[in-house]
C-alpha positions in Angstrom: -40.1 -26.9 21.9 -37.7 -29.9 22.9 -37.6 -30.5 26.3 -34.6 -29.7 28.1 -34.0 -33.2 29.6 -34.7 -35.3 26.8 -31.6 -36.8 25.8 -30.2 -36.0 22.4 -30.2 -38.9 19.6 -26.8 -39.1 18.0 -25.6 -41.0 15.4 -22.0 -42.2 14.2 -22.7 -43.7 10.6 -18.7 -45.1 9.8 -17.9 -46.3 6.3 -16.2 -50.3 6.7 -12.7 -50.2 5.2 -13.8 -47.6 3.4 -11.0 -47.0 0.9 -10.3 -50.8 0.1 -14.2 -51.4 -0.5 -14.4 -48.7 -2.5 -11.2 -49.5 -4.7 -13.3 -52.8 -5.0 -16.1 -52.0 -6.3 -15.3 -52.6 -9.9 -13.9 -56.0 -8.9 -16.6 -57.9 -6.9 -14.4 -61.5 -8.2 -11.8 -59.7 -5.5 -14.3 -59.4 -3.0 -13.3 -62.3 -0.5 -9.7 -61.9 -1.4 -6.6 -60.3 0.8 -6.5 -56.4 -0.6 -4.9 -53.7 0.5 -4.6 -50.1 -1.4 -1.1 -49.3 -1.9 1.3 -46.7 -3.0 3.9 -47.5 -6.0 6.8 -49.4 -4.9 9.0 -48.3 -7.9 8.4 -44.6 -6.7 9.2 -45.4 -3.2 5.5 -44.7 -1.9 4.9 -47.9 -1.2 2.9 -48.8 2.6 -0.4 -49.8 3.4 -2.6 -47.2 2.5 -6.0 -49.5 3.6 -7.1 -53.0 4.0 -10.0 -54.9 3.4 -11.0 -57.4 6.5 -10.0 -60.3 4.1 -6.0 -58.9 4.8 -6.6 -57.8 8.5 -6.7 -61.6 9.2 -3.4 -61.8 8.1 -2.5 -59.0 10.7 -1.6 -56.8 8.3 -1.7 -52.6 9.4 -2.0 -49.6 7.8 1.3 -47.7 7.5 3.0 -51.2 6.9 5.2 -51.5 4.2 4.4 -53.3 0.7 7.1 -55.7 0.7 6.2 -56.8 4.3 2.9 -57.1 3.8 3.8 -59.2 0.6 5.8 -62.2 2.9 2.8 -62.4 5.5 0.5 -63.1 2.8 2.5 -63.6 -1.0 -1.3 -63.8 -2.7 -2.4 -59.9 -1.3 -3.9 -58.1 -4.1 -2.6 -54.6 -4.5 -4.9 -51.7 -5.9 -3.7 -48.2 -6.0 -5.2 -45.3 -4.4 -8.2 -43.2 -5.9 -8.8 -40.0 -4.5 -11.6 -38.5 -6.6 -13.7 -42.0 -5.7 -13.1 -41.8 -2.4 -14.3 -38.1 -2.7 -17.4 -39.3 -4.7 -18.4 -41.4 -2.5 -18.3 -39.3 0.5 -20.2 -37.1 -1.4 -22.7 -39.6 -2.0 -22.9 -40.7 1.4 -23.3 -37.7 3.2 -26.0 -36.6 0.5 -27.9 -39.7 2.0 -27.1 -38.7 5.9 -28.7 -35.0 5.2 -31.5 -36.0 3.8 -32.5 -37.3 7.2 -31.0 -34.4 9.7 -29.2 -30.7 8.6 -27.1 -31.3 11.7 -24.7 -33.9 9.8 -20.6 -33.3 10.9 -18.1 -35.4 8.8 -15.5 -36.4 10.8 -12.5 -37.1 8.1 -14.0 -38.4 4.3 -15.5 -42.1 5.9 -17.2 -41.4 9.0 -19.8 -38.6 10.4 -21.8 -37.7 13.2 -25.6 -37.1 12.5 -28.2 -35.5 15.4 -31.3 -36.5 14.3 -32.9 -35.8 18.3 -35.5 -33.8 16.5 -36.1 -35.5 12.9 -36.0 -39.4 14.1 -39.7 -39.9 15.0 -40.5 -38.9 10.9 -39.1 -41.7 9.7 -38.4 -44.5 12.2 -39.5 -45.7 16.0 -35.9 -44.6 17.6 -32.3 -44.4 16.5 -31.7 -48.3 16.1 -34.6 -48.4 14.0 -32.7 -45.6 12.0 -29.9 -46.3 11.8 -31.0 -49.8 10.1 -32.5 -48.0 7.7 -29.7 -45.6 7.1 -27.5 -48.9 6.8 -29.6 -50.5 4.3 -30.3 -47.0 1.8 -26.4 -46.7 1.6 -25.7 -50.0 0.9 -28.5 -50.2 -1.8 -26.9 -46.7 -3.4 -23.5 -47.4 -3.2 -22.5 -50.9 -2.4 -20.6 -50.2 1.0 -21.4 -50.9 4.2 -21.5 -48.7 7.1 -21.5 -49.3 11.3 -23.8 -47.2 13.0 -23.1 -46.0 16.8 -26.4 -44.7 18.3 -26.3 -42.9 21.9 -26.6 -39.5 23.8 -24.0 -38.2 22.6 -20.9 -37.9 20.4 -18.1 -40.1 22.6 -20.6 -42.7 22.9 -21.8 -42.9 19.5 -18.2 -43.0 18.2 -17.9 -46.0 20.5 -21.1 -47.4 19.2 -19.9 -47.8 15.8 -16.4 -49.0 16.5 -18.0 -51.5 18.9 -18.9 -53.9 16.4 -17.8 -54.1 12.6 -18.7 -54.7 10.0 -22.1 -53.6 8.9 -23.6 -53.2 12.3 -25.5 -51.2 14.7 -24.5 -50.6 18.1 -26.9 -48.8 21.0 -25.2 -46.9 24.0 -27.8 -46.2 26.4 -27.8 -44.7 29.5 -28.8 -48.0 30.7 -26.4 -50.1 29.2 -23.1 -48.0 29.1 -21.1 -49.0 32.0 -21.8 -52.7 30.5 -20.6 -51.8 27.6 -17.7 -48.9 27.7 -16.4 -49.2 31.2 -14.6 -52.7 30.2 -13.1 -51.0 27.0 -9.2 -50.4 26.8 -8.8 -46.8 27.6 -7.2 -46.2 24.2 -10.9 -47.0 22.8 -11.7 -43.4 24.0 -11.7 -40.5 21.2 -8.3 -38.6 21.0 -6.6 -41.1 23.7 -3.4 -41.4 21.5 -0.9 -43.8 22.3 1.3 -41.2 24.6 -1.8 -40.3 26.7 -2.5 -44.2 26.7 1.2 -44.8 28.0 0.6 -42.1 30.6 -2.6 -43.5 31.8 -1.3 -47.2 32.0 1.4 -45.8 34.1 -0.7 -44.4 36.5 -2.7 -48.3 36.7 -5.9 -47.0 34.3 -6.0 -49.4 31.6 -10.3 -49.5 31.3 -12.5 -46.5 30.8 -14.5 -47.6 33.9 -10.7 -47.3 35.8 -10.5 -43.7 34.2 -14.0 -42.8 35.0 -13.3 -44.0 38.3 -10.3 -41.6 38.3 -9.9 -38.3 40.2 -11.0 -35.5 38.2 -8.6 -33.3 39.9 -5.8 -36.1 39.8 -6.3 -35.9 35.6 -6.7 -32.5 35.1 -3.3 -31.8 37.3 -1.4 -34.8 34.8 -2.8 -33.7 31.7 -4.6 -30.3 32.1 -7.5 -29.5 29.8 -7.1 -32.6 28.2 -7.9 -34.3 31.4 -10.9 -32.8 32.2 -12.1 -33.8 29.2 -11.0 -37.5 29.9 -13.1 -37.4 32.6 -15.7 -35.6 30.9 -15.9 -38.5 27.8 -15.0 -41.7 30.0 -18.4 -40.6 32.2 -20.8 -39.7 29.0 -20.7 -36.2 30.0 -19.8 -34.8 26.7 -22.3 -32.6 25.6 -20.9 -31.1 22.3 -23.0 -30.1 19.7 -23.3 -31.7 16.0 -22.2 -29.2 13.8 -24.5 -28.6 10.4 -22.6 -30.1 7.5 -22.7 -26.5 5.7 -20.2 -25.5 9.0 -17.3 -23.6 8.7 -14.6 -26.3 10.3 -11.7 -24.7 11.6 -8.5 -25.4 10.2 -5.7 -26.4 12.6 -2.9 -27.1 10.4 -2.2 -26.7 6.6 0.7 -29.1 5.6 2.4 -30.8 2.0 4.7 -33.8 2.2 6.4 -35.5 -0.3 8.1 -39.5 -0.2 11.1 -38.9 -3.0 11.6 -41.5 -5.7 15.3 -41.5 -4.2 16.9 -40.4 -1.3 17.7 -36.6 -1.4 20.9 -34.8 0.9 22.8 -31.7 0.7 21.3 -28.0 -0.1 21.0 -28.7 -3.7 18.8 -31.4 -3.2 16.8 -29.7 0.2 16.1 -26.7 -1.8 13.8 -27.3 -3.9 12.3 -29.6 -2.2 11.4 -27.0 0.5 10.7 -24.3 -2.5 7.9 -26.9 -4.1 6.4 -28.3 -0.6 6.3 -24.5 1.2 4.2 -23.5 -2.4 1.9 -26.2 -2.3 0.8 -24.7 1.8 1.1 -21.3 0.7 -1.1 -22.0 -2.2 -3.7 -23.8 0.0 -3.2 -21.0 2.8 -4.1 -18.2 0.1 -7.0 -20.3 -1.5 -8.8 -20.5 2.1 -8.1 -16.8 3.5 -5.4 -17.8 5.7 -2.4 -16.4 7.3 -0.1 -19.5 9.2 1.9 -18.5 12.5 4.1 -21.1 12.5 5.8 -23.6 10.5 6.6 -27.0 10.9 9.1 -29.0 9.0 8.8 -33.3 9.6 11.9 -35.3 8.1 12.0 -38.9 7.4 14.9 -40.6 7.2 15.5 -44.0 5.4 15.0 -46.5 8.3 11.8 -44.5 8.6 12.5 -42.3 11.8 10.9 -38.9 11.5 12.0 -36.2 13.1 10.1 -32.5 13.5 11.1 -29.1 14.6 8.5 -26.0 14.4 9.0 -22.3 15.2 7.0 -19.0 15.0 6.8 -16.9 12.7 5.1 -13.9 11.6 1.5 -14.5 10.0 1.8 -15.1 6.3 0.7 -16.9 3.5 3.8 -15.9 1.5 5.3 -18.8 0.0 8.8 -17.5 0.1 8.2 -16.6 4.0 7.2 -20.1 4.9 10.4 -21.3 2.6 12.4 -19.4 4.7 11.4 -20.2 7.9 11.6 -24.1 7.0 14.8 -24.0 5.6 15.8 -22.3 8.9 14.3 -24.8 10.7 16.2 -27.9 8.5 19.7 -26.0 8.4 19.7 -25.7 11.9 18.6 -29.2 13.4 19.6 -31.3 10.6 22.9 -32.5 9.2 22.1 -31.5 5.1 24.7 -34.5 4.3 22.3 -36.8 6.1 19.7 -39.0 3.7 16.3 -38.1 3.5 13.6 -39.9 2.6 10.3 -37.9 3.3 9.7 -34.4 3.8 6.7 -32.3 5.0 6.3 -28.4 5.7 3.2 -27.9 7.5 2.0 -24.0 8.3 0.7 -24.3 12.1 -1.8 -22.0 13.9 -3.5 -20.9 10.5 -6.0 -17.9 11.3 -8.3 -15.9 9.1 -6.2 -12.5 10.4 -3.1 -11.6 10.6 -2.0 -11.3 13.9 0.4 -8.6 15.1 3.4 -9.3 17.4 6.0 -6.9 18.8 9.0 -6.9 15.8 12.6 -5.9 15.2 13.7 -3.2 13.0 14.1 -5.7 10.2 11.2 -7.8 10.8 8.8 -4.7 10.6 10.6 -3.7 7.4 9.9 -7.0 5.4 6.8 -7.3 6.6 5.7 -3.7 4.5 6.4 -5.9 1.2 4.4 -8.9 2.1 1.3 -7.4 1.2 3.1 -6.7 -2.3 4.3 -10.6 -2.5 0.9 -11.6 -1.5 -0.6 -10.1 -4.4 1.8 -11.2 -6.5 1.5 -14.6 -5.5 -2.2 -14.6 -6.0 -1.9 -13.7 -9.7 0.5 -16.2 -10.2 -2.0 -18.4 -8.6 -4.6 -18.1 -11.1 -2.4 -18.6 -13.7 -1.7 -22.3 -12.6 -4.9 -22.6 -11.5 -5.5 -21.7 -15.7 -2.3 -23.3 -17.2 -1.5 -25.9 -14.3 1.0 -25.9 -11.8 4.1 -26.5 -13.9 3.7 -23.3 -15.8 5.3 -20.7 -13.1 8.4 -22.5 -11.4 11.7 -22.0 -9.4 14.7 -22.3 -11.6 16.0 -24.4 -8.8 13.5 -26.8 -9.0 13.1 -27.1 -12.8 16.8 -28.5 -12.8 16.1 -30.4 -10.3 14.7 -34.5 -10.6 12.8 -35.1 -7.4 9.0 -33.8 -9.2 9.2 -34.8 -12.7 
């Protein structure tokens, strides 16, 4: 039986650039070159998707545009993006990862969390020795390179393997961790985002060390739960387990979005927009078990300023509910007139039951048909499941341009 005080052995095996060096594997000549994968300028898609560490010299950033990417350095090579190979390759990866621990948690397609407290001694000396080998078997599978965090537990290891890039291990000991953590920007810390950073720098923390240093009390009245847990990660007291790869993750948000080939304004343009993007989430909703209980509609405009409203709604996974609810939602905080350049509808507080909530008069009366719409909506499911998506559709949206 594992002692109770031994500390846990966690890794944090991250793919480098993972996208870009996967996009170049059939083009090694491209190798030391600027590359970046890229959306299609000529259908308006076209940012940063990823870069290999050839362009990050040139200081370019993910999200950046093609065109401004292109005047910072004229000789970037552009590849496009290539889901299923991305998706192989996780595959792949992960594969490689379980073979050495069950208790293996992705964390997004490129990087995952591996406890291997109890299955290290079988093949290596400790985690560093590991995790070398781990580096080296995925490397001589695939041809990408991974940095490997190894510590006691999750925070730390995440730290570890953004430490020091690429193709690296990093160890986070109990020993060593003030060395090596406490002088890191607070914005190095998992889920510090950049409004928790601003608040922190605000209130003089600019180090991990300054927010370990910090008040519990004092964070937990400024930020509330998420302030304990500040506390609770900047001190390597985060104790969370690693999840077995098989897991059931749970699912915080289901969303579709959409950059148009051209700008799109007024309801004959909005409508079918909404009718195609609240489909594709009620689609995925259905597919998984799940009922949303709110909906969230983001708008980009063309100089690239979003702008989101949510609201509640009734749980459903009725494609016509969640149209409803964001056309609601767009009607009411949005001038239709105005240019649009992006949408997304995103269903909000998915859950596997439909939760009941006190209703009006009216509200109780549609909700006796949804189970009918539900249905329906599943059959019409498998048929473009069978025929493709194309082959049930809105007569709004087959006049309209925006999807052809």
């Amino acid at each position: 039986m594992e002692q109770q005080n031994k500390d846990r052995i966690i890794l944090h095996c991250d793919c480098n650039s993972f996208y870009a060096s996967v996009s170049l594997l059939p083009y090694p000549e491209l190798k030391d070159k600027p590359v970046v994968v890229g959306g299609n300028q000529q259908t308006r898609h076209g940012i940063v998707l990823a870069k290999n560490e050839a362009a990050k010299k040139y200081g370019i950033k993910t999200a950046q545009t093609i065109a401004s990417a292109l005047k910072v350095c004229p000789d970037l090579v552009i590849l496009p993006p290539q889901r299923q190979r991305y998706e192989y390759f996780s595959k792949i990866i992960n594969e490689i990862y379980n073979s050495y621990t069950d208790l293996v948690e992705p964390f997004g397609i490129d990087e995952s969390w591996l406890d291997v407290t109890n299955s290290c001694h079988l093949f290596a000396k400790d985690g560093k020795e590991l995790a070398y080998m781990i580096r080296e078997r995925v490397y001589y599978e695939t041809g990408l390179t991974i940095s490997v965090g190894v510590s006691f537990n999750k925070v730390f290891a995440k730290l570890g393997s953004d430490y020091k890039k690429p193709n690296a291990t990093t160890v986070i000991s109990r020993e060593n961790y003030k060395d090596i953590v406490f002088p890191l920007k607070v914005e190095d810390l998992l889920f510090v985002g950049k409004s928790t950073k601003d608040a922190l720098n605000a209130m003089g923390i600019r180090t991990i060390g300054q927010l370990a240093a910090t008040d519990r009390e004092l964070l937990e009245d400024k930020f509330g739960k998420h302030g304990h847990d500040l506390y609770i990660y900047a001190n390597g007291l985060e104790k969370s387990p690693v999840q077995p790869f098989d897991a059931k993750r749970e699912v915080k948000s289901v969303g579709s979005g959409n950059t148009f080939s051209r700008d799109i304004s007024g309801l004959e343009d909005i409508k079918p927009a909404l009718m195609v993007l609240s489909e594709q989430v009620g689609m995925r909703l259905r597919k998984h078990g799940l009922y949303a209980n709110g909906v969230q509609i983001t708008i980009k405009n063309p100089a690239f300023v979003s702008f989101t409203r949510q609201k509640q709604v009734q749980s459903t996974n009725v494609t016509e509910n969640i149209y409803k609810a964001a056309l609601e939602l767009l009607v009411k905080n949005w001038n239709v007139k105005m240019p649009i350049r992006a949408l997304t509808v995103t269903a909000l507080d998915p859950s596997e039951e439909k939760r009941v909530r006190q209703l009006n008069l009216f509200e109780t009366a549609e909700g006796q048909t949804d189970e009918k719409k539900e249905n329906l909506q599943k059959a019409l499911d498998k048929i473009k499941d069978k025929y493709g998506r194309d082959a049930v559709q809105s007569a709004s949206v087959m006049k309209s341009d925006l999807f052809k």
